[in-house]
PLY file of the C-alpha trace (Angstrom):
ply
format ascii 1.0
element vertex 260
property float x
property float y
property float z
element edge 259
property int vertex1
property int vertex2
end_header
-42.23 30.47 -17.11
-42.96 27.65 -14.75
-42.37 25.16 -17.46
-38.78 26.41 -18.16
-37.99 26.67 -14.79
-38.95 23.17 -14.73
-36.56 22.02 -17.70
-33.88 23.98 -16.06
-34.35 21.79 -13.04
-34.50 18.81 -14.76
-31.01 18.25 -15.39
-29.86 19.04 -11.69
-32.37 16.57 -10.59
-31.17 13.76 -13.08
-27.50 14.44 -11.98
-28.46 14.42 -8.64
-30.24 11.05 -8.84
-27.70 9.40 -11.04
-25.36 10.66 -8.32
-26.92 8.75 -5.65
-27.59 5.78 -7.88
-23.90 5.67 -9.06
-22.67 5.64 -4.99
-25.20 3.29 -3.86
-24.04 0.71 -6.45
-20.63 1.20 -5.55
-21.54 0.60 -1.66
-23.27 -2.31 -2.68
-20.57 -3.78 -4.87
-17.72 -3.21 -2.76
-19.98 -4.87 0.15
-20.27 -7.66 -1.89
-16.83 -8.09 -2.85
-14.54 -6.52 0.13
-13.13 -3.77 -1.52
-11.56 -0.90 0.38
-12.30 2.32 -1.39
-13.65 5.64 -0.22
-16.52 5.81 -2.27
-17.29 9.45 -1.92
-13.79 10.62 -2.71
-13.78 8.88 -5.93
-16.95 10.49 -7.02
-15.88 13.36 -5.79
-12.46 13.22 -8.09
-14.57 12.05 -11.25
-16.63 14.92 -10.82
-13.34 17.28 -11.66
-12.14 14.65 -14.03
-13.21 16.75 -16.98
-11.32 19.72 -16.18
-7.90 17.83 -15.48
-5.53 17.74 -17.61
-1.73 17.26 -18.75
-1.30 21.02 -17.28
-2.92 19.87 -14.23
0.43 17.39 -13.45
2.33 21.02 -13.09
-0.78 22.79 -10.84
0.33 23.79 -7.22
-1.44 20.93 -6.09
-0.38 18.05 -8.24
3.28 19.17 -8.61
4.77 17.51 -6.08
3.49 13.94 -7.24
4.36 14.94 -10.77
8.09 15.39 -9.56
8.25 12.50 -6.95
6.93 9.75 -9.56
9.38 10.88 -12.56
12.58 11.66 -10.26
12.11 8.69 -8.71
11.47 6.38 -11.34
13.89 7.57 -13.10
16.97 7.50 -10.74
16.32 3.92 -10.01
15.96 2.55 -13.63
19.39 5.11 -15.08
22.35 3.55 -13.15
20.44 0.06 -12.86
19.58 -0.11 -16.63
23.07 1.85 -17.68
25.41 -1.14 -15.21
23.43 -3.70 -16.44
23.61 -3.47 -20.19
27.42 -2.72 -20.11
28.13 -4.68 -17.37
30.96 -6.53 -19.14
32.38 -3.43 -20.05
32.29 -2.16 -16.29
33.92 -5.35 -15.07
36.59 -4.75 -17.72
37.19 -1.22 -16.35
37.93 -2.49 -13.14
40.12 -4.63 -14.23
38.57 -7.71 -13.82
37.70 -8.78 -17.57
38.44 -12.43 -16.92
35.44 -12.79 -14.45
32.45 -11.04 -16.49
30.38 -13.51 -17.55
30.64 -15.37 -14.48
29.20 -11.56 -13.14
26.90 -11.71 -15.77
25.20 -14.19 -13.89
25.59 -13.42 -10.92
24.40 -9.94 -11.46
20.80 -11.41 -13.37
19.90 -13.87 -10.49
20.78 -10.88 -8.10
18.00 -8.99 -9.53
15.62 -11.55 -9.88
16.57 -12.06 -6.11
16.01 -8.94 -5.51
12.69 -8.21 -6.79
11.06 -11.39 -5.73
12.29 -9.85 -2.09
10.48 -6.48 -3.03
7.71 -8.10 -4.15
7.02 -9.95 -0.86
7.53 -7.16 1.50
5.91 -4.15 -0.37
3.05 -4.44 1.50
4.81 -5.32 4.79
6.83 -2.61 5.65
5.89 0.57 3.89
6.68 2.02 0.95
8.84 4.89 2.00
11.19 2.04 3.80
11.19 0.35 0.69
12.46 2.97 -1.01
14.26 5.97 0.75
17.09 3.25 2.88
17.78 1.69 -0.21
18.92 4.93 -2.50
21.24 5.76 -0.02
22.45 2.18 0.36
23.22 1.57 -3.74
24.43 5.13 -3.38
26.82 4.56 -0.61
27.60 1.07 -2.91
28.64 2.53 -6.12
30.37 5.63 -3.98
32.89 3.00 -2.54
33.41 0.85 -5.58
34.64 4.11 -7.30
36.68 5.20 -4.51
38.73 1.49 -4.08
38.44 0.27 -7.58
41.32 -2.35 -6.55
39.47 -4.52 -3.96
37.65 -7.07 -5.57
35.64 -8.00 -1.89
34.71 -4.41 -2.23
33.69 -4.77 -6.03
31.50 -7.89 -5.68
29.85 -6.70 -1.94
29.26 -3.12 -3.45
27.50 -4.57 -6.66
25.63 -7.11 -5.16
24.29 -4.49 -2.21
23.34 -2.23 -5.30
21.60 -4.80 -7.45
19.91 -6.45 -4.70
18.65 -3.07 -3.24
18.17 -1.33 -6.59
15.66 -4.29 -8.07
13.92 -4.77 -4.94
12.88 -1.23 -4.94
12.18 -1.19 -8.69
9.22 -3.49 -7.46
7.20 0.37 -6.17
7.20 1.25 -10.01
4.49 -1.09 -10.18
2.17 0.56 -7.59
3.77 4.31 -6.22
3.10 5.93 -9.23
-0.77 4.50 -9.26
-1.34 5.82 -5.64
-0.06 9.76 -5.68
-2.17 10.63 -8.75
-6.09 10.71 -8.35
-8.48 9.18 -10.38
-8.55 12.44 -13.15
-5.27 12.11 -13.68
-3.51 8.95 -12.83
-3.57 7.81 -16.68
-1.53 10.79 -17.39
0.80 10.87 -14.41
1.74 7.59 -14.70
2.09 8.15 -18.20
4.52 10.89 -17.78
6.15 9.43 -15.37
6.77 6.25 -17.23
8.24 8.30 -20.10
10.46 10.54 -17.42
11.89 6.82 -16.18
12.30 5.81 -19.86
14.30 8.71 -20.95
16.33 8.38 -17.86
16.89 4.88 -18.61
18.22 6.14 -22.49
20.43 8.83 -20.79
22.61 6.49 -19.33
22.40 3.51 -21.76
23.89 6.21 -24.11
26.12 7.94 -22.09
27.81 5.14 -20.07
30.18 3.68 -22.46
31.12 7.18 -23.74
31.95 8.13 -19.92
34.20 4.88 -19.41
35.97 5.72 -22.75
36.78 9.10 -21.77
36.60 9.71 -17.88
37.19 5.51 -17.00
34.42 3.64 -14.22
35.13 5.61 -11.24
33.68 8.59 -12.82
30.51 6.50 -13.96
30.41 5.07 -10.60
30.39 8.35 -8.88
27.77 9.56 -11.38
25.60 6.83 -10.50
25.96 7.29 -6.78
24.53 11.11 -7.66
22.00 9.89 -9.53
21.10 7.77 -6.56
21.70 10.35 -3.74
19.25 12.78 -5.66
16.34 10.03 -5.97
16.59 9.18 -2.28
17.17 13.25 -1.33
13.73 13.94 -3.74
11.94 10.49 -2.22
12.85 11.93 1.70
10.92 14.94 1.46
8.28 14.15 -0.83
7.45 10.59 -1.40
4.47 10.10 0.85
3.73 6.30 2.79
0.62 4.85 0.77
0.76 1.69 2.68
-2.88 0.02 3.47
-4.57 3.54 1.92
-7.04 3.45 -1.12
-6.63 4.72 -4.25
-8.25 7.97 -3.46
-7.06 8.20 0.13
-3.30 7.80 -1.07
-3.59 10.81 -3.68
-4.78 12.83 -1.03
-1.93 11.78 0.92
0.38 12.79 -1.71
-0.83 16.31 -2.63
-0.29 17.08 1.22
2.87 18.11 2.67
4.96 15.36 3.59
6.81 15.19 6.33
10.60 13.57 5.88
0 1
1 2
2 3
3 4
4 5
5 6
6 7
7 8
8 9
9 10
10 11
11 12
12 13
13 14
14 15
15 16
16 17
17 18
18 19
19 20
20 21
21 22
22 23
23 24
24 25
25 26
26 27
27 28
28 29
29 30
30 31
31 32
32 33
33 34
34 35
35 36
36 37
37 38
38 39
39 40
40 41
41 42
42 43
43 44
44 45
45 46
46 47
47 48
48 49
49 50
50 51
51 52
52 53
53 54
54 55
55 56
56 57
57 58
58 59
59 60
60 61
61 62
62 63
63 64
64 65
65 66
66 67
67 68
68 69
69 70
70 71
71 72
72 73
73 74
74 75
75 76
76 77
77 78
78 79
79 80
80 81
81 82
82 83
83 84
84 85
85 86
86 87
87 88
88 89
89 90
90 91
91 92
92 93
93 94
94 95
95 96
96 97
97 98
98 99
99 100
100 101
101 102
102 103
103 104
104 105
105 106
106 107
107 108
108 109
109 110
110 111
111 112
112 113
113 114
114 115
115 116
116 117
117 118
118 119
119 120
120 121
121 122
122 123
123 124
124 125
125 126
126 127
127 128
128 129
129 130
130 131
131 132
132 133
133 134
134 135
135 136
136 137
137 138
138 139
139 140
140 141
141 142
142 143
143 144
144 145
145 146
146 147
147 148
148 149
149 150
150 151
151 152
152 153
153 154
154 155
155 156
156 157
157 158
158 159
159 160
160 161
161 162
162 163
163 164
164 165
165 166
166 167
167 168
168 169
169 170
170 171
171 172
172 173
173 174
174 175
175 176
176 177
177 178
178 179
179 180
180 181
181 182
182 183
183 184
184 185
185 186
186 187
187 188
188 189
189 190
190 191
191 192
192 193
193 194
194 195
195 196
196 197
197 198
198 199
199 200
200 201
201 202
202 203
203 204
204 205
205 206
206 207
207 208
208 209
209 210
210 211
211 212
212 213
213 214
214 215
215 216
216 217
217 218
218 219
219 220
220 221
221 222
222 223
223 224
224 225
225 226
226 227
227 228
228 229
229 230
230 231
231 232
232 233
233 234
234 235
235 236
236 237
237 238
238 239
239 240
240 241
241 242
242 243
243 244
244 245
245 246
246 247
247 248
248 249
249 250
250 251
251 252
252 253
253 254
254 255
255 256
256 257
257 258
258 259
């Protein structure tokens, strides 16, 4: 009897050892190397990782990161992705054909622009000001372009707002989605996510040119301000700020309620 008590121990024990040995050698590494992690709360999340999974993105207390990363992801990459491959085509709808490649241009080093910009300030001023201003902003942009289609200093200021604003929030795909899903499941909610943001980028590839055949640009313009509107209504009441947090501390942040 003793003896199986014993082997029934064993295993506790073990785990309980490894446990320790496992969180000392993370102390010790990340004193040697300055990392910034919460060493218990990523144990702690490892410990569950084998009962997460792709049904866990839709539990009551992973939903909300599930729907901020996809909606948001998505609504910046449909009207950016949809412009930008037909942007000839756009210029041609408002009538000013003779200048598109000339936009062409402009509309590439915009971007580039733009997301150098994002780049340099994602750590500076917060995510959530990074990316909440800015969907209204391009929203507001492509709501006025459709409404006077006939000013070209409202044309060129409206686009170059948008495409400015748009990439230089596009630079949070590379990082937001990483920080609201813990360690069990960020592989998968990123992973979804990234596919939600790819099939939102197909949506309006495809339906774009079949929208300025049959309904013209201001329709597609308003569209896109929609599209826009909805990713910064979504990102105001649940995008959470993961600015300066850890991995572990940011999901945390994110399954809470946030506060718009």
């Amino acid at each position: 009897m003793s003896s199986a008590r014993a082997s029934r121990s064993e295993p506790s024990r073990y785990a309980s050892g490894s446990a320790r040995l496992t969180s000392v050698t993370a102390c010790a590494l990340i004193e040697k190397y300055g990392i910034e992690i919460d060493v218990d709360a990523e144990l702690d999340e490892r410990a569950v990782s084998q009962q997460a999974g792709f049904r866990a993105l839709f539990s009551g207390e992973h939903i909300r990161s599930t729907v901020f990363a996809s909606v948001f992801w998505a609504a910046l990459v449909l009207p950016y992705f949809a412009i930008g491959t037909y942007w000839t085509q756009v210029f041609e709808a408002l009538n000013m054909g003779d200048n598109a490649v000339a936009a062409l241009l402009v509309y590439s080093f915009t971007a580039v622009a733009g997301v150098t910009a994002g780049c340099l300030v994602v750590d500076r001023i917060g995510r959530r000001r990074l990316l909440i201003p800015p969907f209204w902003i391009t929203a507001g942009c492509l709501a006025l372009v459709a409404v006077w289609p006939s000013s070209t200093p409202v044309i060129v200021c409206g686009f170059l707002f948008f495409i400015f604003l748009n990439a230089a929030s596009s630079a949070l795909t590379a990082v937001y989605p990483l920080e609201v899903f813990p360690t069990s499941l960020r592989a998968t909610g990123v992973g979804f996510a990234t596919a939600m943001s790819r099939v939102g980028a197909a949506i309006g590839t495809f339906l774009l040119p079949m929208g300025l055949d049959h309904y013209g640009a201001r329709f597609v313009l308003l569209v896109g301000a929609g599209v826009l509107a909805v990713g910064g209504l979504v990102s105001q009441f649940l995008a959470p700020e993961t600015t300066d947090l850890d991995l572990a501390t940011a999901a945390r942040t994110a399954r809470e309620k946030t506060v718009a």
